[in-house]
PQR file of N, CA, C, O and H, with PARSE charges and radii, in Angstrom:
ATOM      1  N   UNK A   1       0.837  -1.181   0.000 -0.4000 1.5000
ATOM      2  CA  UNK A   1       0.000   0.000   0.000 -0.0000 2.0000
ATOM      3  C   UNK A   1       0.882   1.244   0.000  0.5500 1.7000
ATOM      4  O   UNK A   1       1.915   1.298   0.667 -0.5500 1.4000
ATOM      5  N   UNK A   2       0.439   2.253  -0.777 -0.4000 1.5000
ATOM      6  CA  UNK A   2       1.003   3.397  -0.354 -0.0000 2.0000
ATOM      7  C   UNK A   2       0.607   4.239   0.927  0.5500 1.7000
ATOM      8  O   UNK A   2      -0.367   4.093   1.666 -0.5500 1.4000
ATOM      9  H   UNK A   2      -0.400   2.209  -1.318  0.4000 1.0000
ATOM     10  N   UNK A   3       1.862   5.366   0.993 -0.4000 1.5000
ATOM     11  CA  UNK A   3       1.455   5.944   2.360 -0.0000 2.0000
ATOM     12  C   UNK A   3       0.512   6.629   2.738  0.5500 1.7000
ATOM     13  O   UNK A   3       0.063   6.834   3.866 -0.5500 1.4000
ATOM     14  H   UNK A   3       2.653   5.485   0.393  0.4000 1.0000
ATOM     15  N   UNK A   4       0.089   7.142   1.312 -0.4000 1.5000
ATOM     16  CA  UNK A   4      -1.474   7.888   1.464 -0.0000 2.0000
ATOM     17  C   UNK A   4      -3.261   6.344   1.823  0.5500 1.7000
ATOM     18  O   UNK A   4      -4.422   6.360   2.232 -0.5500 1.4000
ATOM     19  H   UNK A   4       0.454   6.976   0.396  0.4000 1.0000
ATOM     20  N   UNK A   5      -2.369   5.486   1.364 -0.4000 1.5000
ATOM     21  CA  UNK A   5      -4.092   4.994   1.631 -0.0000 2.0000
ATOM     22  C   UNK A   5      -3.413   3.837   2.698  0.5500 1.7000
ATOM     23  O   UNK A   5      -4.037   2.788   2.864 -0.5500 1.4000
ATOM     24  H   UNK A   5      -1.426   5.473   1.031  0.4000 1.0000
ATOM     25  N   UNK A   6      -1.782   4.115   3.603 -0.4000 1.5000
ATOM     26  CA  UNK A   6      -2.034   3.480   4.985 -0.0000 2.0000
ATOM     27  C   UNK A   6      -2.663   4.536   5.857  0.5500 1.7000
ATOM     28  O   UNK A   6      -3.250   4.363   6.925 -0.5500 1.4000
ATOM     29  H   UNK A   6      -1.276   4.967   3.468  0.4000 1.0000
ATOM     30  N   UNK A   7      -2.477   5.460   5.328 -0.4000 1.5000
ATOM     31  CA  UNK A   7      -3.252   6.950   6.273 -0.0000 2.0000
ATOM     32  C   UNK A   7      -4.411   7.286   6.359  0.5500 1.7000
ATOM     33  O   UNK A   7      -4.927   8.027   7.195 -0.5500 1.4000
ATOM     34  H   UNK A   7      -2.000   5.601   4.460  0.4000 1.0000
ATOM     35  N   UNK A   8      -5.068   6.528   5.126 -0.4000 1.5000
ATOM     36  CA  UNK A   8      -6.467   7.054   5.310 -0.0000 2.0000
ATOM     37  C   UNK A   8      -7.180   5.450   5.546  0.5500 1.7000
ATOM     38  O   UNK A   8      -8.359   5.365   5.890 -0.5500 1.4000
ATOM     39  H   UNK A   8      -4.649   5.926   4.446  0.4000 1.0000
ATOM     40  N   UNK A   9      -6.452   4.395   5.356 -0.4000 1.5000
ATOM     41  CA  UNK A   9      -6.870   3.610   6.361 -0.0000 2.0000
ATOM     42  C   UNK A   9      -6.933   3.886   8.175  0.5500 1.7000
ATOM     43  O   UNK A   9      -7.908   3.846   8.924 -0.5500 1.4000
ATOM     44  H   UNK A   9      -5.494   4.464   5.077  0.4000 1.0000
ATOM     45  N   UNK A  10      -5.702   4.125   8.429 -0.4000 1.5000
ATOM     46  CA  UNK A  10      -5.180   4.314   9.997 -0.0000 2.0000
ATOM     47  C   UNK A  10      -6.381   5.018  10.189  0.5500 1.7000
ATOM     48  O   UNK A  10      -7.158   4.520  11.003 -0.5500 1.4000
ATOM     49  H   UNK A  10      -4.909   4.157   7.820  0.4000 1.0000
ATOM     50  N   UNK A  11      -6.730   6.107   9.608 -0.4000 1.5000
ATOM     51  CA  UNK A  11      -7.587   6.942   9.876 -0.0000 2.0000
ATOM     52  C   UNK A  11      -9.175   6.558  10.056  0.5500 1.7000
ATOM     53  O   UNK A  11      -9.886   7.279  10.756 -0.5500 1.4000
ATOM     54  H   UNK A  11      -6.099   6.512   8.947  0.4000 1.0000
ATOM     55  N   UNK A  12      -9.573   5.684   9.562 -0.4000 1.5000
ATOM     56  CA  UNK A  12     -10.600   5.186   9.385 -0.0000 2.0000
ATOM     57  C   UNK A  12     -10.570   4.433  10.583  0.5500 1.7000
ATOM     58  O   UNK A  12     -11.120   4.734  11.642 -0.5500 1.4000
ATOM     59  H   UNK A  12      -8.996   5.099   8.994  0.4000 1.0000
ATOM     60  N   UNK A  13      -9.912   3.465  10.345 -0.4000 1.5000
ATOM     61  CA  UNK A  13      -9.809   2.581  11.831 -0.0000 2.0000
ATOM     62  C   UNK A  13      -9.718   3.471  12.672  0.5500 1.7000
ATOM     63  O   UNK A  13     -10.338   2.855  13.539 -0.5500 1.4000
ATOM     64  H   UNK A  13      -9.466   3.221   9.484  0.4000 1.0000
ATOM     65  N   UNK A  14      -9.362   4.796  13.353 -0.4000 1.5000
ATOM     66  CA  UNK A  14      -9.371   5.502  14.147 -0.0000 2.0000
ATOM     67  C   UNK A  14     -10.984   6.153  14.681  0.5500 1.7000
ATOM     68  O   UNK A  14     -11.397   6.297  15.832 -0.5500 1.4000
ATOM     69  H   UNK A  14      -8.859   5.296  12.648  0.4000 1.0000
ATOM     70  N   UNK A  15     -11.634   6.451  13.420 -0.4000 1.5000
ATOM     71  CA  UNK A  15     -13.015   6.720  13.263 -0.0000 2.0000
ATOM     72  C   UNK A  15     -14.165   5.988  13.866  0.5500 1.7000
ATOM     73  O   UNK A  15     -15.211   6.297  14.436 -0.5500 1.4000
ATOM     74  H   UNK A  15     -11.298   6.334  12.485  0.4000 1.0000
ATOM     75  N   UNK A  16     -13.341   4.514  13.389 -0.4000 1.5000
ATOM     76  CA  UNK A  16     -14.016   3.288  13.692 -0.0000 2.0000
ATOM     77  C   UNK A  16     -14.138   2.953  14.768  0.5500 1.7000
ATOM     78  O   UNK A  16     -15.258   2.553  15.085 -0.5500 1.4000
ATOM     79  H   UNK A  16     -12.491   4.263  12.926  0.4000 1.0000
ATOM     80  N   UNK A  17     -13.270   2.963  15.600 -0.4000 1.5000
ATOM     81  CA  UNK A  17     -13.009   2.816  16.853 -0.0000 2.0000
ATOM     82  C   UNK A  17     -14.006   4.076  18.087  0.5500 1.7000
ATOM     83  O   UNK A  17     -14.694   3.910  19.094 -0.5500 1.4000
ATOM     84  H   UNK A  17     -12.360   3.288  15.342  0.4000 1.0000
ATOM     85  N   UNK A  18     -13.662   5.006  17.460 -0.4000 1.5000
ATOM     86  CA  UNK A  18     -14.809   5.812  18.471 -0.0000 2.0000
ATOM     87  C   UNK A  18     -15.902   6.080  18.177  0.5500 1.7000
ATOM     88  O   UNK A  18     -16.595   6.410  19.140 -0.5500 1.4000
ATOM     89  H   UNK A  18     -13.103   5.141  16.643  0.4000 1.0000
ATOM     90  N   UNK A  19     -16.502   6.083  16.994 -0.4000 1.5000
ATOM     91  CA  UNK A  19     -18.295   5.346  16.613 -0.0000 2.0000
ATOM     92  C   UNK A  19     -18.279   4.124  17.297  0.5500 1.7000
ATOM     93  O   UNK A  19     -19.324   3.838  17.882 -0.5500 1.4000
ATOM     94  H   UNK A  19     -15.940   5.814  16.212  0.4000 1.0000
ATOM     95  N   UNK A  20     -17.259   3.260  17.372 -0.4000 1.5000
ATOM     96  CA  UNK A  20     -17.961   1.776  18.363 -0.0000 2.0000
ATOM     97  C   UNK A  20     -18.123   2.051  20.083  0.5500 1.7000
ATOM     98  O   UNK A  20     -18.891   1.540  20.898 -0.5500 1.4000
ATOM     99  H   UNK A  20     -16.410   3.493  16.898  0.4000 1.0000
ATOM    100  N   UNK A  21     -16.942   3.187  20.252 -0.4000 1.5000
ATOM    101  CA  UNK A  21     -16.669   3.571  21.454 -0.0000 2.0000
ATOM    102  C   UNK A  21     -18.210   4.500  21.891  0.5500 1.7000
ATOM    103  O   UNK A  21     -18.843   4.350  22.937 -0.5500 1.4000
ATOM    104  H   UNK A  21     -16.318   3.602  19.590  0.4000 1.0000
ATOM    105  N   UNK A  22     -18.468   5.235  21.019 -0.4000 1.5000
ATOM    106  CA  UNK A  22     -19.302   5.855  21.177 -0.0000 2.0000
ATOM    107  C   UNK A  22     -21.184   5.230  21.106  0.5500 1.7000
ATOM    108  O   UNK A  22     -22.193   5.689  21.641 -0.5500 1.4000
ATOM    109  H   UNK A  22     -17.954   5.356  20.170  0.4000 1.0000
ATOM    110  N   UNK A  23     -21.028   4.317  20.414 -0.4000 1.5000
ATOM    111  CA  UNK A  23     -22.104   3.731  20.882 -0.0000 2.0000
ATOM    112  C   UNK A  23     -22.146   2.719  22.002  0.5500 1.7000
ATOM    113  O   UNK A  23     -23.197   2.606  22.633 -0.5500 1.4000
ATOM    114  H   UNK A  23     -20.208   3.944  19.979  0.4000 1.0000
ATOM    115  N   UNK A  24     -20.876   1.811  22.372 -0.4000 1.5000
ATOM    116  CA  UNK A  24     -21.141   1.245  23.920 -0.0000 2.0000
ATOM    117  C   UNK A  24     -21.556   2.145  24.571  0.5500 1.7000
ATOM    118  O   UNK A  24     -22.718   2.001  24.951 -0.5500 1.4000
ATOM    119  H   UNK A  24     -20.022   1.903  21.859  0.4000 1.0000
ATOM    120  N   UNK A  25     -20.673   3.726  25.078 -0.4000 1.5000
ATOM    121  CA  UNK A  25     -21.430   4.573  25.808 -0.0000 2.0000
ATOM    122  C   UNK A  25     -23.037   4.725  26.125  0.5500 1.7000
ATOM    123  O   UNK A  25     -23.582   4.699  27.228 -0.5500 1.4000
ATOM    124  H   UNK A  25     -19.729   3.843  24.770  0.4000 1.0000
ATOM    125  N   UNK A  26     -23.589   4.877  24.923 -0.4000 1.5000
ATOM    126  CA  UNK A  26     -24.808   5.088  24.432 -0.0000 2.0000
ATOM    127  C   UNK A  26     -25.966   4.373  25.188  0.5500 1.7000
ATOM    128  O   UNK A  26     -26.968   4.713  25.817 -0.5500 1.4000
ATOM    129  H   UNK A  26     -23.146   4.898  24.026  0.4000 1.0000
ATOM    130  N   UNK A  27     -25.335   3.202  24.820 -0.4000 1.5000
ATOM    131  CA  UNK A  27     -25.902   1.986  25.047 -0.0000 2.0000
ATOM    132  C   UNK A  27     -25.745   1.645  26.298  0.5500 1.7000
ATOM    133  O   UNK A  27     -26.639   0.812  26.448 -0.5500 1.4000
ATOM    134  H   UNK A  27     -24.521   2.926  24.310  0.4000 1.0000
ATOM    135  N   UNK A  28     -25.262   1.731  27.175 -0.4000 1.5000
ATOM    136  CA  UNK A  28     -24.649   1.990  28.730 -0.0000 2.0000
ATOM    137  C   UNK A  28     -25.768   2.794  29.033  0.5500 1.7000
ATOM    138  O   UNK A  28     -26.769   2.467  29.671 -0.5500 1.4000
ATOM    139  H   UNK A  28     -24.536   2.407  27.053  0.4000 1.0000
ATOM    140  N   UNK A  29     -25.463   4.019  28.444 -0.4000 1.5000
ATOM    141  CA  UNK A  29     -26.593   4.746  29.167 -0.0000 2.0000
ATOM    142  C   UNK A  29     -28.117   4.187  29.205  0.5500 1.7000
ATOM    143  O   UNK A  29     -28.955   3.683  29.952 -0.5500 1.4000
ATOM    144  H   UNK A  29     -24.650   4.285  27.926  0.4000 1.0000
ATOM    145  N   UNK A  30     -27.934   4.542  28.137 -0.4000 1.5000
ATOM    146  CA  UNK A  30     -29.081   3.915  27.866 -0.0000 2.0000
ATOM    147  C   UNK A  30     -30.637   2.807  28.920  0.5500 1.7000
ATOM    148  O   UNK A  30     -31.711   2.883  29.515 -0.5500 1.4000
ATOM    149  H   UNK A  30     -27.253   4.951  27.530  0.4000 1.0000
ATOM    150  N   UNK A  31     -29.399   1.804  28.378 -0.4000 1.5000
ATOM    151  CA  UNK A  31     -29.668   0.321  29.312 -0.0000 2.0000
ATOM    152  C   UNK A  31     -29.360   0.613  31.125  0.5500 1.7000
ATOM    153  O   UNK A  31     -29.941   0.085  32.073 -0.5500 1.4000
ATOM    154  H   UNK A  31     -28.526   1.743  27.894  0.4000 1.0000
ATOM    155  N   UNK A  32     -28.536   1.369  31.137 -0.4000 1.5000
ATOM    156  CA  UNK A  32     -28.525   1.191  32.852 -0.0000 2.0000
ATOM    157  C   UNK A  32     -30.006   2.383  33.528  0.5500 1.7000
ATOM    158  O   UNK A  32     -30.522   1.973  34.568 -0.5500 1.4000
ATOM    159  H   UNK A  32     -28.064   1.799  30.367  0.4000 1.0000
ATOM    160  N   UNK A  33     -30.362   3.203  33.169 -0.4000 1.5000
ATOM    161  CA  UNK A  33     -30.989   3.673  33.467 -0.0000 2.0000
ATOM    162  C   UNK A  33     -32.692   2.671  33.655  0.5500 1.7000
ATOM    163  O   UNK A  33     -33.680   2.982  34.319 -0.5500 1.4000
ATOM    164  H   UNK A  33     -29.943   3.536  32.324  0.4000 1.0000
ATOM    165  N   UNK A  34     -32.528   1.823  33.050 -0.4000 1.5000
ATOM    166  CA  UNK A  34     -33.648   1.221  32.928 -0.0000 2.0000
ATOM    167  C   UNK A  34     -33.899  -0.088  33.563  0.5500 1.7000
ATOM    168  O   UNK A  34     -34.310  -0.269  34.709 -0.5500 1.4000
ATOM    169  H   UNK A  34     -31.725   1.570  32.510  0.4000 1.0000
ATOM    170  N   UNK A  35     -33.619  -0.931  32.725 -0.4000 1.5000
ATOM    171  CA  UNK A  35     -34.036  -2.660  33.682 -0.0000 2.0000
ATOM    172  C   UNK A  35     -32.906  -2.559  34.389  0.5500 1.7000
ATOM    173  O   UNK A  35     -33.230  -2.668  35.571 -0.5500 1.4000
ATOM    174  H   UNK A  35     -33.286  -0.784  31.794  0.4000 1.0000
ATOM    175  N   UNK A  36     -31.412  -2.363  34.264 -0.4000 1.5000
ATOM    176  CA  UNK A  36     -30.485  -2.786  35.474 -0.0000 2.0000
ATOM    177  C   UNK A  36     -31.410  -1.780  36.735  0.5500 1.7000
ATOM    178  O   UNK A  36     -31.682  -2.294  37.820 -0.5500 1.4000
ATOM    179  H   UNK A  36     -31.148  -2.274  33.304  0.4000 1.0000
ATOM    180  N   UNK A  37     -31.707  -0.734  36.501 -0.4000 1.5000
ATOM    181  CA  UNK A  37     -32.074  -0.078  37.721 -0.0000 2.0000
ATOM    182  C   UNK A  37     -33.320  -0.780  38.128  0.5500 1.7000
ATOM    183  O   UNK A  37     -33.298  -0.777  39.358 -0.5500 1.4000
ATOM    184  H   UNK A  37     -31.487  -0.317  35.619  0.4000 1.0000
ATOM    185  N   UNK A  38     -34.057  -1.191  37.844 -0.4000 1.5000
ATOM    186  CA  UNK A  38     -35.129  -1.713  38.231 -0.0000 2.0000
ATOM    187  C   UNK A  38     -34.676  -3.104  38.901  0.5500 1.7000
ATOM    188  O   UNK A  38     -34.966  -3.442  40.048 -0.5500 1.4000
ATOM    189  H   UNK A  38     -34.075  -1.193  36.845  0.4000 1.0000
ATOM    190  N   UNK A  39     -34.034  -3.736  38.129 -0.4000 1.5000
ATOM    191  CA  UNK A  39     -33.597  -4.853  38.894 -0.0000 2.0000
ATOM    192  C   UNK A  39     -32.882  -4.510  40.452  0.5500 1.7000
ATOM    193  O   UNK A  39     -33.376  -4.976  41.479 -0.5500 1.4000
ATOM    194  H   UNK A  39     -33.798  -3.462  37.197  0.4000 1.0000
ATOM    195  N   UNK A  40     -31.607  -3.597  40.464 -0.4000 1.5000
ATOM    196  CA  UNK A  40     -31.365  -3.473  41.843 -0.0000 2.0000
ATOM    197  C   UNK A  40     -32.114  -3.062  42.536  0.5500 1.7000
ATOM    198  O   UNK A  40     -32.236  -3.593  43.640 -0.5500 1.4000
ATOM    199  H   UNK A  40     -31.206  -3.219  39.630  0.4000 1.0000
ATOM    200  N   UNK A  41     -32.721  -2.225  42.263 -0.4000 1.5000
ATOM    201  CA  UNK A  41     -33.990  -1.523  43.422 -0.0000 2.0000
ATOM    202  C   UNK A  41     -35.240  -2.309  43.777  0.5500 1.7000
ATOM    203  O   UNK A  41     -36.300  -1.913  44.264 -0.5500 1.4000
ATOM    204  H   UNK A  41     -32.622  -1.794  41.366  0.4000 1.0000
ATOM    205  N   UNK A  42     -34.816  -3.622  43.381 -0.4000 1.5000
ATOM    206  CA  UNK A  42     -35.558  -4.503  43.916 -0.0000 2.0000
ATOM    207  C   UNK A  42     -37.565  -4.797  43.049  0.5500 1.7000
ATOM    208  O   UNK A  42     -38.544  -5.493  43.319 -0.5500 1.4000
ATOM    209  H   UNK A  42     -33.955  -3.944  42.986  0.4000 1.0000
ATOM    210  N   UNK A  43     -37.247  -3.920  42.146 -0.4000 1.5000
ATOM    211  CA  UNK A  43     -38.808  -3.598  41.558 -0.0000 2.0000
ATOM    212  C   UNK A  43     -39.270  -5.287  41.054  0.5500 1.7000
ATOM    213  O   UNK A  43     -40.450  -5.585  41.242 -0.5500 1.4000
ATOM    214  H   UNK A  43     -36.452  -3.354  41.927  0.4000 1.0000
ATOM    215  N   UNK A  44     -38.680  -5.964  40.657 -0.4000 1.5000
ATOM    216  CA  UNK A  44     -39.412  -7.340  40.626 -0.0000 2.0000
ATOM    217  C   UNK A  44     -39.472  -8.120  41.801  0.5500 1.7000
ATOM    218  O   UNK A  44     -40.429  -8.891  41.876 -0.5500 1.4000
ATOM    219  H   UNK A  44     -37.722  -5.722  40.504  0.4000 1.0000
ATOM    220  N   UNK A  45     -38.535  -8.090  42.888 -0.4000 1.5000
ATOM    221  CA  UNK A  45     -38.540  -8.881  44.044 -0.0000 2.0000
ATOM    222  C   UNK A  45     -40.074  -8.870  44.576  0.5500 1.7000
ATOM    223  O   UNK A  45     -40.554  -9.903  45.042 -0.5500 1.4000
ATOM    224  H   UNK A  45     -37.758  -7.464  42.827  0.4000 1.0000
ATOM    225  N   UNK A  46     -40.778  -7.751  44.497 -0.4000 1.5000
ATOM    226  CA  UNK A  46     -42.437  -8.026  45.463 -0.0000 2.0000
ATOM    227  C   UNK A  46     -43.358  -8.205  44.776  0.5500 1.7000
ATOM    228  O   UNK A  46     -44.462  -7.942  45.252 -0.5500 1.4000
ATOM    229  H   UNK A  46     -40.388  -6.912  44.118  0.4000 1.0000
ATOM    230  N   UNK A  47     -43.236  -8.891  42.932 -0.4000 1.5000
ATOM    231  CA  UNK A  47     -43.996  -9.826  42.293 -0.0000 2.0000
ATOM    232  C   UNK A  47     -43.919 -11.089  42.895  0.5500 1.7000
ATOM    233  O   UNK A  47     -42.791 -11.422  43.256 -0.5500 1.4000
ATOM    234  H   UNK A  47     -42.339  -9.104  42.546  0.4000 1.0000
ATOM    235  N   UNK A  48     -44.839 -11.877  43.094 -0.4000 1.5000
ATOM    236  CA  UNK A  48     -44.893 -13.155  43.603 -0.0000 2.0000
ATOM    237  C   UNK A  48     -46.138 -14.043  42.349  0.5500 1.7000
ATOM    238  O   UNK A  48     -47.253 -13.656  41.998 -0.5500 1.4000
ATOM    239  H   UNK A  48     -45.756 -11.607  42.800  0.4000 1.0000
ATOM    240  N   UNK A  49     -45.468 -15.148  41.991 -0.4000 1.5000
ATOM    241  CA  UNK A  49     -46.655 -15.717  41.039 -0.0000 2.0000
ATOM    242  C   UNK A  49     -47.298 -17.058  42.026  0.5500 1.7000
ATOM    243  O   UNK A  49     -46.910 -18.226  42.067 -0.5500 1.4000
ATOM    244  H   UNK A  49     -44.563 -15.463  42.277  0.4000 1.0000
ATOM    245  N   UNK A  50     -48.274 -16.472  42.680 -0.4000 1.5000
ATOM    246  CA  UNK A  50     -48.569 -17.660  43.633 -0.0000 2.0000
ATOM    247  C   UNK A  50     -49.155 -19.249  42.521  0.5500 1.7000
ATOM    248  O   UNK A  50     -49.466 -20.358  42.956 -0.5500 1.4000
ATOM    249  H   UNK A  50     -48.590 -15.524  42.647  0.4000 1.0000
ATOM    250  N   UNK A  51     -49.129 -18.792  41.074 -0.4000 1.5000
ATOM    251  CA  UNK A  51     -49.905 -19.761  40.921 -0.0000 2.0000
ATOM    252  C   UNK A  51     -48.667 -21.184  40.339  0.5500 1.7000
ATOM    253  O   UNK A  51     -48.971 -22.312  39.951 -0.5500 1.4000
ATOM    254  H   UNK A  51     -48.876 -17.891  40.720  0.4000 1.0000
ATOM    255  N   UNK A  52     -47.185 -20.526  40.491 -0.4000 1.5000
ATOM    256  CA  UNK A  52     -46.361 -21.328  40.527 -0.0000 2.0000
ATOM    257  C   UNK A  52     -45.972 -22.154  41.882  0.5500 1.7000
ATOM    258  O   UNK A  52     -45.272 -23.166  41.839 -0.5500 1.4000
ATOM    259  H   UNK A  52     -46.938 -19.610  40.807  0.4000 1.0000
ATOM    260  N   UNK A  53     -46.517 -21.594  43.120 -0.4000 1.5000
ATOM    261  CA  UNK A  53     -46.318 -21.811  44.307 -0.0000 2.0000
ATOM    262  C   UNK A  53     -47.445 -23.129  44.542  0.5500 1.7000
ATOM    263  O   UNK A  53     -47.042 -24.217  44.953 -0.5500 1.4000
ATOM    264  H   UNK A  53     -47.085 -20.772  43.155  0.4000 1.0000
ATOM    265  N   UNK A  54     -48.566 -22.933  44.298 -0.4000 1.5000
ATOM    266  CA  UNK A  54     -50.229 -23.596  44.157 -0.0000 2.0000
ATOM    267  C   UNK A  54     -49.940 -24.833  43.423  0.5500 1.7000
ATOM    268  O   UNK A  54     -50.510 -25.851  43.816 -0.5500 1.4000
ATOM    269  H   UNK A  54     -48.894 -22.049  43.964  0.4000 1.0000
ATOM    270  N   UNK A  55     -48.929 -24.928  42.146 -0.4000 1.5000
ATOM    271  CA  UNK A  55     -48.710 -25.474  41.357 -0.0000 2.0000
ATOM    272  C   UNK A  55     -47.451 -26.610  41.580  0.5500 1.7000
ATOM    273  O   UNK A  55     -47.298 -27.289  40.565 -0.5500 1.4000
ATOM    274  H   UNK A  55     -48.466 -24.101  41.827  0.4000 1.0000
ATOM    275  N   UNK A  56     -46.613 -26.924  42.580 -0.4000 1.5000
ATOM    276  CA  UNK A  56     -45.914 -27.114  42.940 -0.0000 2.0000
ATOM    277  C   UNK A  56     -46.424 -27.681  44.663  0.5500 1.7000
ATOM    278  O   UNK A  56     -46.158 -28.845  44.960 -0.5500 1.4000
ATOM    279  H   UNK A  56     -46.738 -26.372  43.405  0.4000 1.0000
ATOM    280  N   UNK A  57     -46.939 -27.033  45.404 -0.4000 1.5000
ATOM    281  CA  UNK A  57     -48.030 -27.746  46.042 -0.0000 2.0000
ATOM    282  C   UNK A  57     -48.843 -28.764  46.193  0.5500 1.7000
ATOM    283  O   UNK A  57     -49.090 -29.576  47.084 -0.5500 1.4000
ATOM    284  H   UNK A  57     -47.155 -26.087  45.162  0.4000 1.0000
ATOM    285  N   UNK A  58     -49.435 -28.404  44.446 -0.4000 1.5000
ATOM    286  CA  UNK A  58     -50.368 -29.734  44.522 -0.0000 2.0000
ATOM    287  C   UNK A  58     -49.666 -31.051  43.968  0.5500 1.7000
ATOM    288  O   UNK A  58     -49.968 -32.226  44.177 -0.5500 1.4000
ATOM    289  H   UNK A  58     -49.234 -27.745  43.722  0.4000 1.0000
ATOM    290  N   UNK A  59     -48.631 -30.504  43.192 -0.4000 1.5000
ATOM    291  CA  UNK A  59     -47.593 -32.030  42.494 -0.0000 2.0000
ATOM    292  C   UNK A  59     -47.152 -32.203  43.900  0.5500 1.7000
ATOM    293  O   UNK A  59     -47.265 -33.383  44.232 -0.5500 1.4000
ATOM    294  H   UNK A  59     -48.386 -29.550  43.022  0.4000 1.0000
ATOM    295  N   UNK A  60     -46.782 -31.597  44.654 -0.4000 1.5000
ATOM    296  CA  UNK A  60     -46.414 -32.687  46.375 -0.0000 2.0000
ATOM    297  C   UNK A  60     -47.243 -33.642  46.650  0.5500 1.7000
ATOM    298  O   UNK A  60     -47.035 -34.855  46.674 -0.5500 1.4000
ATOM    299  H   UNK A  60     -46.690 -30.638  44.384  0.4000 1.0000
ATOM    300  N   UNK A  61     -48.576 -32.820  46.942 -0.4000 1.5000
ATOM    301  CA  UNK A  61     -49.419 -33.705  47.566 -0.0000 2.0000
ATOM    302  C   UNK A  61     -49.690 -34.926  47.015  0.5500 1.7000
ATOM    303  O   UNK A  61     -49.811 -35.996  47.611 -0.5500 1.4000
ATOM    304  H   UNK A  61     -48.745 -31.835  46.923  0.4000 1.0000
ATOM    305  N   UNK A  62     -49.793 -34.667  45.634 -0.4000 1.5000
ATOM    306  CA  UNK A  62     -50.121 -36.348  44.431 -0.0000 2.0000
ATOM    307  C   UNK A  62     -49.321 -36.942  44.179  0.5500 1.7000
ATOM    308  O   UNK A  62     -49.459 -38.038  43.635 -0.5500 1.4000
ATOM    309  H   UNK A  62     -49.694 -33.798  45.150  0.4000 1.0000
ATOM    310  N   UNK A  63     -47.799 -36.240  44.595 -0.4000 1.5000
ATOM    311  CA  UNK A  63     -46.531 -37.591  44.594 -0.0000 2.0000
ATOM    312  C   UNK A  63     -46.769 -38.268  46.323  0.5500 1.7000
ATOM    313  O   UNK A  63     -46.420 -39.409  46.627 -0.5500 1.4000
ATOM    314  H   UNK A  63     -47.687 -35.349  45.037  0.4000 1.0000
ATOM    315  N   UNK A  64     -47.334 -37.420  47.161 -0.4000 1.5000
ATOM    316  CA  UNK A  64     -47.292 -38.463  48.739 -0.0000 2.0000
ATOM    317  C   UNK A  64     -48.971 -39.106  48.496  0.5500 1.7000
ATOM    318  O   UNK A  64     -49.223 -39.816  49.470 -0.5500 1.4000
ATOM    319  H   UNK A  64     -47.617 -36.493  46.914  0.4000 1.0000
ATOM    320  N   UNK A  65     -49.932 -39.079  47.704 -0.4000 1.5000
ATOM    321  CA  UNK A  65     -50.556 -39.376  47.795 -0.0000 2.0000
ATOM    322  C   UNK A  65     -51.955 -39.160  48.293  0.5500 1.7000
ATOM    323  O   UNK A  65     -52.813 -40.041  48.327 -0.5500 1.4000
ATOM    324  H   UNK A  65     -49.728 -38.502  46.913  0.4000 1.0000
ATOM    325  N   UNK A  66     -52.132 -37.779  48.721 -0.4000 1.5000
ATOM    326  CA  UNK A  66     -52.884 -37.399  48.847 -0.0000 2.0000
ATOM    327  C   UNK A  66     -53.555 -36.357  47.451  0.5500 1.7000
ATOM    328  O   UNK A  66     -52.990 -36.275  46.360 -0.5500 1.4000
ATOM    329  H   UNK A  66     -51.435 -37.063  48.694  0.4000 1.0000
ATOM    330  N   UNK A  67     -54.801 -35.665  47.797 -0.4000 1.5000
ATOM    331  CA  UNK A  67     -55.880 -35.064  46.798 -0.0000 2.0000
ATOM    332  C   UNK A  67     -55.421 -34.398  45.843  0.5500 1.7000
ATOM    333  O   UNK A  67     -54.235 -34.716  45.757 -0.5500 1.4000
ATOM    334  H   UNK A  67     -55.260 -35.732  48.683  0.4000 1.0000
ATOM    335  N   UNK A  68     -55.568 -33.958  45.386 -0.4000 1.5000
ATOM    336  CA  UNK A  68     -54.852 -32.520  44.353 -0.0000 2.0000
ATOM    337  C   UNK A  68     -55.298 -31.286  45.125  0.5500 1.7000
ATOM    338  O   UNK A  68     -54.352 -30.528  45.340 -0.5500 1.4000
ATOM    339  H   UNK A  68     -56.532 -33.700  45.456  0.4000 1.0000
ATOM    340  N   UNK A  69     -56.671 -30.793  45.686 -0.4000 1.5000
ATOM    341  CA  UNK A  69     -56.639 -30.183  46.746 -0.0000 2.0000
ATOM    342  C   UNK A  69     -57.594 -30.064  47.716  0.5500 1.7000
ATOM    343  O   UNK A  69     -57.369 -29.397  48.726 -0.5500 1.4000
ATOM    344  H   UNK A  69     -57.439 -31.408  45.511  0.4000 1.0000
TER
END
């Protein structure tokens, strides 16, 4: 290659590099503001699906032998 198009390669790859840089940022932002925050602050922990709980219950009881309920 000549030195003009290792330069305007280098250069490109240089470009390249902070459009990718610049959208992880983005995307960081982005995303943390939202479900990661919700997740630490606990916002799904005080969903409860009782009908997985009910459901799991009654397969006990019909593996020891008793009713379904």
């Amino acid at each position: 290659m000549t030195e003009s198009a290792k330069s305007v390669a280098e250069q490109t790859e240089q470009r390249l590099e902070k459009v990718a840089e610049n959208v992880r940022k983005r995307f960081d932002r982005i995303t943390e503001g939202k479900f990661t925050d919700k997740i630490k602050n606990g916002r799904f922990a005080d969903q409860v699906d009782d009908g997985v709980d009910e459901g799991r219950a009654e397969a006990k009881r019909r593996n020891q032998g008793g009713s379904e309920r």
